[in-house]
N, C-alpha and C positions, 0 to 999 in steps of 0.2 A: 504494500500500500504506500508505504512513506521508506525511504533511508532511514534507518535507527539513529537517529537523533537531529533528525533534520524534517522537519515539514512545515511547508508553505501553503499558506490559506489565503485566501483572494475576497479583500474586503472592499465592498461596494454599498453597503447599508450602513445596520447598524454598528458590525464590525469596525466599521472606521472610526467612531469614536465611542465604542463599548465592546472590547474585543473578549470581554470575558475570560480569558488564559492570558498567563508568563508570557509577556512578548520580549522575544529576544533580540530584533532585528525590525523595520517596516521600510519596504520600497516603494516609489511609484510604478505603479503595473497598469496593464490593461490588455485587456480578454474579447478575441475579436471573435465573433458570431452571434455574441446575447447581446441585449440590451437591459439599462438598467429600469425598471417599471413597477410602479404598483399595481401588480396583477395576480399577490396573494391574496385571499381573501384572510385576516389574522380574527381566529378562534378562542385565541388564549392569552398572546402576550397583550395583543393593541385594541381588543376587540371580544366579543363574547359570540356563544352561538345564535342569543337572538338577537343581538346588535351588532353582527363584526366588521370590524376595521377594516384594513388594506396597509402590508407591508409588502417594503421591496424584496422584488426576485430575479435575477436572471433567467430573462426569456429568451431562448433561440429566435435569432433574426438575423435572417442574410444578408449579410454587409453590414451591418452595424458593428459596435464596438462598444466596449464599457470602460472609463479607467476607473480606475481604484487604488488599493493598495495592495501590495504583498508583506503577511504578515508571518516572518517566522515563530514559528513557538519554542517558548524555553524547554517546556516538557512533551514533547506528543503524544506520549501514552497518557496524561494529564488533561491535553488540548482536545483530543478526541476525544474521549470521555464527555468533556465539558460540552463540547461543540454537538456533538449527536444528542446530549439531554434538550438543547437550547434548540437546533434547528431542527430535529426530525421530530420534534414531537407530535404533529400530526402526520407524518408522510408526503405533505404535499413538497416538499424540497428532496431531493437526491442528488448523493454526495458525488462529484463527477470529476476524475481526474482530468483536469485543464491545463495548455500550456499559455503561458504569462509573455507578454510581448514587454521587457524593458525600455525603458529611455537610452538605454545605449544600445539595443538592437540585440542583445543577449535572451534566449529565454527561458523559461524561468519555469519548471515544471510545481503546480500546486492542486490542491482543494479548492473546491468550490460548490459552494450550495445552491443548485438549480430547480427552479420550480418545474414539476412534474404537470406536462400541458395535457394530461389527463385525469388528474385530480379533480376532484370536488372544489376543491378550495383554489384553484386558476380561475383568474378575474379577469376572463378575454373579455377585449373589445372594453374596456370604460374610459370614456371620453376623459379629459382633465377634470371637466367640470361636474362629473359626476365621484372622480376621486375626490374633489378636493368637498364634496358637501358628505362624504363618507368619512374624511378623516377628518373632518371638522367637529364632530360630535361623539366619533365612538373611542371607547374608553374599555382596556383589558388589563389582567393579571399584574402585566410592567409600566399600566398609568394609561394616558390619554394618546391619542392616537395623533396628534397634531404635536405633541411633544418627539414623538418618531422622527416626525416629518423635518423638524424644524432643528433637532440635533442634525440628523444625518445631512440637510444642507450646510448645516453651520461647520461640521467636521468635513465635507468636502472642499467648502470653501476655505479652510486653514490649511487644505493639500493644493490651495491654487486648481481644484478641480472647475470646473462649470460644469452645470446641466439644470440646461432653460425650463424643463420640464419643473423640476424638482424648484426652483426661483419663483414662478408660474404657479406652483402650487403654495408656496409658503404665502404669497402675499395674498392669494385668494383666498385661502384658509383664514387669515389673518381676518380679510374683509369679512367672510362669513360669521366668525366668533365675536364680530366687534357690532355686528347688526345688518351689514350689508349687503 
């Protein structure tokens, strides 16, 4: 699965700024065939079963690309552990070994958590505006669902990431929560 004492995880969500495990290492990376999108439907952490949210997933999509990060782990019998209680809890993600495109053209074999586009819980097809009035009210196990939203932009945007998508939803959420 992994080198004994070496694995690399590929963070595009909440991982970038909640990595949950020993990080030993984090590079800039990016993962070319997904995109990054809210098109989980979240059950447990951001959302309940009669109210649920929407967290990000990597969806396959041709020609596109995601950046992120790559996140070494201090421990990976530890990391995995951690990472399979936090991400597979319901099945809708599978663990997919991926390879990582560096800034210097090197790359970079890792983990990655991929929504399963045959799950129950894949939120094909929702408009921005239908995510952003989904994550503006719903509320799971790890808090509010516009808190998700608005970390994972804030933590991209301290990697110098963009993604207008994710910008586009912060302030419309915003607008929604404030009356508008």
């Amino acid at each position: 699965m992994w080198d004994e004492g070496d694995l690399w995880v590929f963070g595009y969500g909440s991982l970038v700024w909640n990595p949950g495990i020993e990080v030993a290492e984090t590079r800039p990376a990016t993962l070319r065939g997904y995109r990054r999108r809210f098109c989980m439907w979240s059950i447990h952490h951001r959302g309940s079963e009669c109210d649920p949210g929407l967290v990000l997933a990597l969806e396959p999509a041709e020609g596109a690309s995601c950046c992120g990060v790559a996140i070494r782990a201090a421990d990976p019998t530890a990391a995995i552990k951690e990472l399979r209680a936090r991400e597979l809890v319901s099945a809708a993600y599978h663990e997919a070994h991926v390879t990582l495109d560096q800034p210097d053209g090197t790359p970079l074999d890792a983990l990655a958590y991929v929504i399963d586009t045959g799950h129950s819980q894949y939120a094909r097809d929702l408009s921005l505006e239908r995510q952003a009035e989904i994550i503006a009210h719903a509320t799971g196990g790890r808090g509010p669902n516009h808190e998700y939203l608005t970390r994972t932009a804030a933590g991209l945007h301290a990697l110098e990431i963009g993604d207008e998508d994710l910008d586009w939803l912060v302030t419309r959420v915003q607008q929604m929560r404030d009356g508008g």
